[in-house]
N, C-alpha and C positions, 0 to 999 in steps of 0.2 A: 738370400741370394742363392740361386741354385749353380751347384758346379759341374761345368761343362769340362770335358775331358777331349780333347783333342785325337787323332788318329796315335799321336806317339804315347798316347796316356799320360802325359803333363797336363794338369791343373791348376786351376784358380788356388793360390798361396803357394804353390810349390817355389822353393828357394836354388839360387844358382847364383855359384861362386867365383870369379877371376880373381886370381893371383900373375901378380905380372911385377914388373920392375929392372932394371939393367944391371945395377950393382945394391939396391934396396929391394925389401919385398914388400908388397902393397896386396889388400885381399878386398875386393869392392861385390856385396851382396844386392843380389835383380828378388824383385817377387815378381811369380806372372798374375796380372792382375786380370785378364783372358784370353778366353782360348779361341782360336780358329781352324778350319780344317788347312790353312798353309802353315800355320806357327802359333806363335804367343804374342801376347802383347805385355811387357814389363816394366818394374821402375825401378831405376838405384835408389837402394835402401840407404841411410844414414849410417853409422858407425855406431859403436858403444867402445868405450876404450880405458883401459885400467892402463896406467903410466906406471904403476908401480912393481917397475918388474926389474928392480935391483941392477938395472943399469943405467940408471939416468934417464929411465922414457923411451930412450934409445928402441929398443924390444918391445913395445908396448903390446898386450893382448886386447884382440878388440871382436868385437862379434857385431853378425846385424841387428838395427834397432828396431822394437815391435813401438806398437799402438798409434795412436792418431795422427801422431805427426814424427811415421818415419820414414818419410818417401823423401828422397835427395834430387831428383828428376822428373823428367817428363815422362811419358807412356811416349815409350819405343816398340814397333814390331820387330819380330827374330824371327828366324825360320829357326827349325829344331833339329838335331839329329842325332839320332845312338850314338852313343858312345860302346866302348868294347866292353866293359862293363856293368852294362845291364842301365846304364842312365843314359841323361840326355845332356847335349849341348850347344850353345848355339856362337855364334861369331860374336864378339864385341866390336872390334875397330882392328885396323889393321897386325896391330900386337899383341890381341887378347883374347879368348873364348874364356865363357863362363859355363860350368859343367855342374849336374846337378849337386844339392852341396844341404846337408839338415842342418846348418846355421852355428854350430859347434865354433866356440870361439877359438881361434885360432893367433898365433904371435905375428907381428909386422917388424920386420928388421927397417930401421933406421938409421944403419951403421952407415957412413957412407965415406 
């Protein structure tokens, strides 16, 4: 497959993070699976998740899931845009943008 690079320089496999939650933190990973010259076309990735973070689960550390079967959605389009640091990001829903993000597992509060 040949990768197409968009005007913003976002890429086929490039990864993008939302963190969101009200009194919880929740972290949901997009892959762009292509590119257009208005935006991306992407899918929520599934989770990977270790419970065992000495609070009962509660904390759990979880990162995005690789290979065949780690797509959680449909192919959605985004539009893209800089961010002030040098990445990109694009709207999720009215509560959430996803910004670019190298997949680094990261912890989820559960405390609620």
């Amino acid at each position: 497959m040949k990768t197409k690079i968009n005007h913003h320089n976002v890429k086929v496999g490039d990864l993008f993070r939302s963190t969101w939650g009200y009194n919880t933190t929740h972290h949901d990973w997009y892959e762009v699976v292509a590119t257009t010259p208005a935006g991306v076309r992407v899918r929520e990735l599934l989770k990977n998740k270790d419970s065992d973070d000495g609070n009962n689960g509660f904390t759990p550390l979880v990162w995005p899931a690789t290979g065949d079967h780690r797509f959680a959605g449909p192919v959605k389009f985004k539009r893209v845009r800089p961010t002030y640091d040098g990445g990109y990001a694009f709207k999720v829903n009215s509560y959430s943008s996803a910004y670019s993000d190298d997949g680094t597992p990261r912890r989820e509060n559960h405390l609620d």
